[in-house]
Every structure is written in structure tokens, then in C-alpha cells.
N, C-alpha and C positions, 0 to 999 in steps of 0.2 A: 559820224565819219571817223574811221582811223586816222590817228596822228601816226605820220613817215618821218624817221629820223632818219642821219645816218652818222655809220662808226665805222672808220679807221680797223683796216684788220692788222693784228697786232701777229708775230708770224712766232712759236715756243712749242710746248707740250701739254699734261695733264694734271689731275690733282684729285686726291680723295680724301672721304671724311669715314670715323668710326666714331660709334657709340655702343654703351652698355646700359646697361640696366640694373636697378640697387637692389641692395640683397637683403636678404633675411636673416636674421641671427642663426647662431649655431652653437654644436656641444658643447657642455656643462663640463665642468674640471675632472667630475667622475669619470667623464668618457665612456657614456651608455654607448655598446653595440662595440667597444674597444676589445680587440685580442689579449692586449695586456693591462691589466688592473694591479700589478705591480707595485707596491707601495716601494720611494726612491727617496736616498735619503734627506732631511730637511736642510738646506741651503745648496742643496745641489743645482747644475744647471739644466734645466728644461730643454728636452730635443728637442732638434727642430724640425717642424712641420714637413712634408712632403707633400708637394700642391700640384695640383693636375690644373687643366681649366676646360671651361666650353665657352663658345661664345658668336652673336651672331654679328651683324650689322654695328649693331648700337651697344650692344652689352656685352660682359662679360662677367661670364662665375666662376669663382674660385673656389676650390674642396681642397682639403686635406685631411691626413691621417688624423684620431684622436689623439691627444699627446699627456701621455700618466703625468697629474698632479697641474698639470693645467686649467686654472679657473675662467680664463677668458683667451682669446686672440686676439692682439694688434692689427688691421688691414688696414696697408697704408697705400696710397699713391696720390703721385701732387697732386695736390690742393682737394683731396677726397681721403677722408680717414675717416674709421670707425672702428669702433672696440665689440666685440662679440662674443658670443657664449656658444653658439653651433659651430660645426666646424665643413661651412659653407657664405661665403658672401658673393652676393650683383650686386657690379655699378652699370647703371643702366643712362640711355641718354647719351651717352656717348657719341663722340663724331670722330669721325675719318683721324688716323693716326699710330703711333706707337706708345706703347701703356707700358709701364714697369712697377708691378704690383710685390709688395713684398706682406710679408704675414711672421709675425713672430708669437710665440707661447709664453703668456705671463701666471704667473701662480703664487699666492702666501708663501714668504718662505722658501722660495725656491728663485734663485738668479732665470732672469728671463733669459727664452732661448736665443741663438742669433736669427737675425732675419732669413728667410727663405726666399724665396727672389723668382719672377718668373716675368717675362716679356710675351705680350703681347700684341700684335696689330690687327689693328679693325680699316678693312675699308670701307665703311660710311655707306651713306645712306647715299641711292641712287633713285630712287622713284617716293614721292610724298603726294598726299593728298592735297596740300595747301600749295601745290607749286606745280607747272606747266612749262614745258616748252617747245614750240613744233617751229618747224623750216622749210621753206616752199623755195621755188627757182623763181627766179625773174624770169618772165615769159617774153615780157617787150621793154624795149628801152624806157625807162621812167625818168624824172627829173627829180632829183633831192639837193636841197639844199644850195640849190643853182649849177648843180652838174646831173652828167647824163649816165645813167647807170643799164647796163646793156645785161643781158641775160646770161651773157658768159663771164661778167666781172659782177658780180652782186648773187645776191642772195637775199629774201625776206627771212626775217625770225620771229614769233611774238613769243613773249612773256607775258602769262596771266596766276596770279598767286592771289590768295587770301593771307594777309597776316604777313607777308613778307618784310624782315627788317633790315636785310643787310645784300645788295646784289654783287658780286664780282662776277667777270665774262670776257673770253678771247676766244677770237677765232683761230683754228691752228690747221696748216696742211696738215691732214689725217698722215701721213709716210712718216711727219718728224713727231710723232705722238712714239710710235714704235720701241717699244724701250725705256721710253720715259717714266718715273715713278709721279704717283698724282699729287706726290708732297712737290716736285717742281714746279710740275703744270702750277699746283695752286700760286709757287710767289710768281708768276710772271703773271697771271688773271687781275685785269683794270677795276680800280672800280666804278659801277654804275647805278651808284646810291641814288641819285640824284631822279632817276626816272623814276623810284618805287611810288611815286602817286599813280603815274599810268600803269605799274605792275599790277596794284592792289584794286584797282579802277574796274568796272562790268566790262568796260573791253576789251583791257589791258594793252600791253605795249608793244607796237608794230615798227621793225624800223628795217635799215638796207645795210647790210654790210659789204660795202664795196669796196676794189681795188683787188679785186679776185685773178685768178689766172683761169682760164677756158680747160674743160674736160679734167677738171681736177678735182680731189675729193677732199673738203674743207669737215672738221669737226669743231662745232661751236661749244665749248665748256663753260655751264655756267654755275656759281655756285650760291648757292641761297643761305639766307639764316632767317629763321623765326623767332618772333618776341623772347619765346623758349629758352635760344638761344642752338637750336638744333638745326645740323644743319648739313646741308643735302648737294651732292655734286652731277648735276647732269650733263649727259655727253649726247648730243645730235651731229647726225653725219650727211652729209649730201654732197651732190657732184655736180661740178657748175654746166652748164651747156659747152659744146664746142666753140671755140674762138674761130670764126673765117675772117682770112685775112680781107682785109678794106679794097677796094678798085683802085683807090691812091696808092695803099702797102704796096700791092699787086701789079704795078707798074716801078716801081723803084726794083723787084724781085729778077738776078741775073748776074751777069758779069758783067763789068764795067773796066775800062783803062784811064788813065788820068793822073798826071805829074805835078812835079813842084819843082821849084827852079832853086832852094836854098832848105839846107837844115839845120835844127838849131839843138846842139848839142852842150849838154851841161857841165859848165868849167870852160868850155871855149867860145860857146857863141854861135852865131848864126856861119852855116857853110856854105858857099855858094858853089853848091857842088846837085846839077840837074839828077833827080831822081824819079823813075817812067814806075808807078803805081798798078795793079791788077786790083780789083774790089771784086768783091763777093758780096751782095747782099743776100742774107736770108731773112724769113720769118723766126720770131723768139715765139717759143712752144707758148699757146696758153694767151697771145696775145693777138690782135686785130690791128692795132696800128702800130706796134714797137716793131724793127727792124734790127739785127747782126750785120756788123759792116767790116767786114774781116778788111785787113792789105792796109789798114790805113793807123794802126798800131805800134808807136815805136818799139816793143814788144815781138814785133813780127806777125806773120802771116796767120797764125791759129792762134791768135787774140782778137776778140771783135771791138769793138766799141757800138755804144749801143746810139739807134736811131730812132727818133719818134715823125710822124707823120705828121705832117701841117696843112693846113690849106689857108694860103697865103689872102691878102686882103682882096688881090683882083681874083681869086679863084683857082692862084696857082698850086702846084704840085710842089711841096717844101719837105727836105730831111733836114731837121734836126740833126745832128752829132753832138752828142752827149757827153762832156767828163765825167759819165756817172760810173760809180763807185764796181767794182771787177769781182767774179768770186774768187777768193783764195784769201788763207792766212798763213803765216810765218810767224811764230815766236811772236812775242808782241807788237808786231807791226800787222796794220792793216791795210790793203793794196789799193788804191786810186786812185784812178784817171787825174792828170794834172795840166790845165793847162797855162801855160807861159805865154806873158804881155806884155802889157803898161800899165799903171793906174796914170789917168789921167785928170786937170780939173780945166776943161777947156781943149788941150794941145796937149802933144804928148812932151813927157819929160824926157823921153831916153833913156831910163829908168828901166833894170832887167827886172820882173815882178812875176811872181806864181801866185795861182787862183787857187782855191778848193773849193769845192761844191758844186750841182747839178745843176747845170746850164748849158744849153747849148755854143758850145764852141766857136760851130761855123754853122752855114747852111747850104743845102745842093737845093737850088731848084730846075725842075725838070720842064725843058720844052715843051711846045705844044706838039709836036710830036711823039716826044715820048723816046729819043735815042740820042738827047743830049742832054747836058745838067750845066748850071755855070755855078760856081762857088762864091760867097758872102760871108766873112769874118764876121763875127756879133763883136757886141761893144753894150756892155750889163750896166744900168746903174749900179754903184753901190754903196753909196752914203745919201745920207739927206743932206751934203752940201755941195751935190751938183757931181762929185767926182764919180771914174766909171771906167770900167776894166775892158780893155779891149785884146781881145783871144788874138794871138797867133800864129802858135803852135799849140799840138797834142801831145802827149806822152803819156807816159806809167814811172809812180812811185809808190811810195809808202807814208804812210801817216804814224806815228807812234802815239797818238793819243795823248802827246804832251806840246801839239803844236809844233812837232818837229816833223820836216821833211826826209826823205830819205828817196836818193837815186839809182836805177838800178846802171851795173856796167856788166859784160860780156868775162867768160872767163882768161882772156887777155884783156883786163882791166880796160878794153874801150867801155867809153860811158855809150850807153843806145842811145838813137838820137831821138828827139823831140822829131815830131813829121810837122812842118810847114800848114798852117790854114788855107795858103795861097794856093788852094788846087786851081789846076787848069785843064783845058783836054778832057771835061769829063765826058765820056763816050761808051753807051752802051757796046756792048762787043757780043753778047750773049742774054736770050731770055732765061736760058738753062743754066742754074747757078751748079758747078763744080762738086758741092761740099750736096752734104742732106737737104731735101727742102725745106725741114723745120730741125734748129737747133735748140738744147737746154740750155742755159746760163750756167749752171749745177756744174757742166761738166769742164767748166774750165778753172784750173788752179797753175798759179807759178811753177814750174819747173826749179829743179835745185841745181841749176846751173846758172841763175840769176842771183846775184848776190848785191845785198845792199852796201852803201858807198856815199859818202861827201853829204853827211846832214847838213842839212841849210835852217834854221829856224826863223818862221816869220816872225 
């Protein structure tokens, strides 16, 4: 029986390998088959070569002119030199890369010439005898590793190799490939040393690459090395099944109304100032249970925050609200979801606190009907000494990747506000949501008309 693994798709680009092949010696000083036989005079300096090249996958040969009063040539590039007497060298073996080969003329008696210089790239080897790899769909839901991998988020791959000593491998949306050179791809590829027993094994290595997006087309890049040391980049391509949204998704999908009775704005505090909400939910492309929940944004109307599906212990209809992280970038800040609490150990201190990180916020659970929701603030552990963050509010900031916060304000320096967890009224109003019925993430970035303001550092 095949051993099922599974791996984390890592989201980058491509990466390639060259090699060449070693060469033969070449012309003798006399320069048999040379136009000029010129005798030059002694301690003078040797011209220099004029070098052409051919070259496939793996190798590369190098020619040049005969050069009068020349006994041997130099062929040098890192860490491969050779001294020769034809005026031809292969380095052969070669893997995927950029080669700078230079050739100088030495002779008795005569100052050697300057080096002649000539750049090459090889893109590597793409198909090997000693190395495999094929990709199949997941047909029906499987179970890996104690989760459930559905046919529109996963993917099978196997690897089977003889002699394989060195594996690295990512999975990459095939669109961000585009452009990319295979020297990048290569430094983002994981490594995945660690299975080459089942690589090199009669039935080699089957495993699930899950966390996919539905009707999309994923290219798996994997690169090999043999004992050799040669080594091989292959590229497989496939397209995940369609994503159908869930009977749960599918009831949260529509317009909705629903208020908060205070907002809590940063530098001043909580407002108690009633504010009457419109929601939008939609489907996110590529997904089954994720939801878009436009209207509830401090941000505004055409920002979502994102929702995940639940089903609660008695069997209820549960949205998640997410402070997960936004697309869009700005100079060195990075934009995300923030939300504002207490940390607490027991009771609350009174204490203004901000959260970072992917957790649900609050929660909307939906009646048994299906055209009303009532709302539930979360409260996360988060320490092992009992203490624990209780959400709420939502908003939008910036992280700079040094631990510092950044808040956004309007171009009359109002700060936005933080929207209230404390939803009320939540009331379908419409099945037929406003906006597309399936949106992309992709297509949302900050406007420059939002500007950062008042860093706060945890």
C-alpha cells in the first residue's frame, strides 16, 4: 500500500538547471589549419583569442581562433580549469545556470594574451532517466493527516527516482510562474530530503498537496540531484476541480442589514454614536466554505473581511469573521485586519489592547430559519497562564515587520473607525447579493487616499 502524506503549498515561482560537457584538447602552438603562420616577435604579447560557443542542456564548447606563437590555452571558469593544446574545450555535466568562461594564449617567450571572456546560460536538464513525476486530481474527499482534503483543494503527486540524492519542491499558482526566472523559483523550493527513502523505494512517494483554490491551475516544481551531483528541474501542471459553494456557504450568500450601537476609534475611544450596517456576502473564487463580507470594514464598503463556515456543536449555521490578513502593499508596511480588546486573566482590566493574527473575531450564527443571525464576540486563549483576548472591535492597519502598528485616517486626518463586534439586527434583506456572485481577493488593494498615522508598538 502507498504511504499518503501531506504538504503545505508554499505560494512563489520557477527555477532551472544547466550543464555541459568536457572537452577535448586542442591546437598546438604552430596553429595547424591557421591563416597566419607569422613568426611575432619574441617577448611580445599573444592575441587574444576570439571564441564562439555551442552548447546544449548540460554542456558547453568553446572554439577559438588559432593564435601565432601559442603553445597551449588557459580555459578557465569557477572551480573547472584546464590547460590545452586544441583550440576547442567541453565542460560537460553541467546544471541549470550562468557560466563565464574565459580562454587566454600562453607561449615561450611570449607575455600571455589577455583573457577573452564569453557568458553563457544553460537551462538544465528537464527530463532524466533516474527521476519521475506524475499528478493526478483528487477525485473524492480523502482524509490526511487527520484533515479532509476535497478534490478542489488538493492534489496527488508521486515521486519515484533511482539514485536520487537531493529533493527540493513547491507548489506554485501556474499565472505567478509567468515572468519568473527558474534561478528564483529555485530559492523559494522546500526542501524534501527527508522522504528520498520512499523516492528511491519500488513504489515511491505518494503524498496530497492541500490548501489549493478550486478551478485553478497549480504547477508543482521539483528539483532533483543525483549521487553525480547532476541535477534535473521538473515542472508538472494541473488544474484543481471546481470549488461548489457548501448548503451552509449558500445560505449565509445575499444581503443582509444589521447595526451597532458604539464605535471605537483610534486616539479617542469608544463612540456611542448608533450606526445601521448593509452586508454583502459573497463566495471567494476557488473556495467552498470561505465567504466576502463587504459593509463591515472600517475601511468601507468595497473591503471585505473574510468569513469561514462552521457548524456549531448543536448543528448550527456559524460565520466566522476573520482578522485575516488583506491584499495590498504600501512601501514597507503590510496591511491587516486588527482587532481591538482586552487581554484578560480572569476579568477584564480596562485595558485598551490590539490583537494580531488569524482568528475569528466574532461570530454570526444563523437561525433555523435562515433570515436572521445573532452575533457572539470570541474571547481566544492566549498564554499558557490562563490569560485571553476578548475581540471587540474590527478595523484595518499596517504591520511594518518590526512589531509596529500603524493606523489608517481619511484625507481630513479623521482616523476610520474600528466597527463594534456588538452587531445587532442581523436581517437577511436579500438572497441576491448586489456585487458579483463570486469575488477575487487579488483584486483588492488600498487606495492612496489612505494614509498611515499614530504608530502604536506592542
Amino acid at each position: 500500500m502507498k504511504k499518503i502524506f501531506s504538504l503545505m503549498v508554499i505560494m512563489a515561482t520557477a527555477f532551472a538547471f544547466v550543464a555541459c560537457e568536457k572537452a577535448a584538447n586542442v591546437d598546438d602552438k604552430k596553429n595547424p589549419g591557421g591563416d597566419d603562420n607569422t613568426e611575432i616577435p619574441e617577448g611580445s604579447k599573444l592575441a587574444t583569442p576570439e571564441l564562439s560557443e555551442t552548447h546544449d542542456a548540460t554542456s558547453i564548447t568553446i572554439s577559438w581562433n588559432p593564435v601565432s606563437g601559442a603553445e597551449s590555452y588557459l580555459v578557465s571558469m569557477p572551480g573547472n580549469n584546464a590547460n590545452v593544446t586544441e583550440c576547442t574545450h567541453t565542460f560537460s555535466n553541467l546544471n541549470a545556470g550562468t557560466y563565464t568562461i574565459r580562454v587566454k594564449a600562453v607561449g615561450r617567450g611570449y607575455e600571455d594574451s589577455d583573457n577573452a571572456k564569453i557568458v553563457v546560460e544553460l537551462t538544465g536538464l528537464t527530463e532524466v532517466d533516474w527521476f519521475e513525476q506524475t499528478l493526478a486530481n483528487v477525485t473524492e474527499p480523502v482524509e490526511v493527516d487527520g484533515r479532509v482534503v476535497n478534490p478542489w483543494n488538493g492534489v496527488y503527486f508521486t515521486w519515484k527516482g533511482t539514485g536520487v540524492a537531493e529533493i527540493r519542491a513547491a507548489m506554485f499558482m501556474t499565472d505567478n510562474l509567468e515572468g519568473a526566472s527558474d534561478a528564483d523559483i529555485k530559492e523559494q523550493l522546500t526542501d524534501a530530503s527527508a522522504v528520498l527513502s520512499y523516492v528511491n523505494s519500488e513504489e515511491g512517494y505518494t503524498a496530497v498537496y492541500e490548501g489549493l483554490s478550486g478551478s485553478t491551475s497549480y504547477t508543482l516544481c521539483t528539483l532533483v540531484k543525483n549521487a553525480e551531483g547532476l541535477e534535473c528541474l521538473v515542472k508538472g501542471t494541473i488544474t484543481t476541480a471546481e470549488a461548489v459553494a457548501s448548503d451552509a456557504a449558500k445560505a449565509w450568500l445575499g444581503n443582509w442589514t444589521a447595526s451597532v450601537d458604539q464605535q471605537y476609534v483610534y486616539g479617542t475611544g469608544f463612540i456611542n454614536q448608533p450606526v445601521d450596517l448593509n452586508l454583502t456576502i459573497e463566495m471567494l473564487e476557488g473556495e467552498s466554505d470561505v465567504v466576502l463580507v463587504y459593509g463591515y470594514s472600517s475601511l468601507g464598503a468595497d473591503f471585505p473581511v473574510f468569513g469561514y463556515i462552521y457548524q456549531g456543536e448543536d448543528g448550527e449555521n456559524v460565520l466566522g469573521i476573520m482578522n485575516q490578513s488583506i491584499v495590498g502593499q504600501e512601501g514597507q508596511y503590510y496591511y491587516t485586519w486588527i482587532s481591538y480588546g482586552d487581554f484578560i486573566g480572569g476579568q477584564y482590566d480596562g485595558t485598551q489592547d490590539f490583537m494580531l493574527g488569524e482568528f475569528p473575531a466574532f461570530w454570526l450564527v444563523m437561525s433555523t430559519d435562515g433570515n436572521s443571525a445573532e452575533s457572539q464576540s470570541n474571547t481566544i486563549k492566549w498564554n499558557s497562564n490562563g490569560d485571553q483576548f476578548k475581540a471587540l472591535a474590527l478595523g484595518c492597519g499596517g504591520w511594518d515587520g518590526d512589531q509596529g502598528l500603524a493606523f489608517f485616517q481619511d484625507e481630513n486626518e479623521v482616523a476610520l473607525p474600528f466597527y463594534s463586534c456588538d452587531v445587532k439586527n442581523v436581517q437577511k434583506s436579500s438572497a441576491a447579493a448586489s456585487k458579483a456572485s463570486v469575488r477575487n481577493a487579488n483584486e483588492f488593494t488600498l487606495t492612496p487616499s489612505i494614509v498611515v498615522s499614530n504608530v502604536y508598538s506592542l
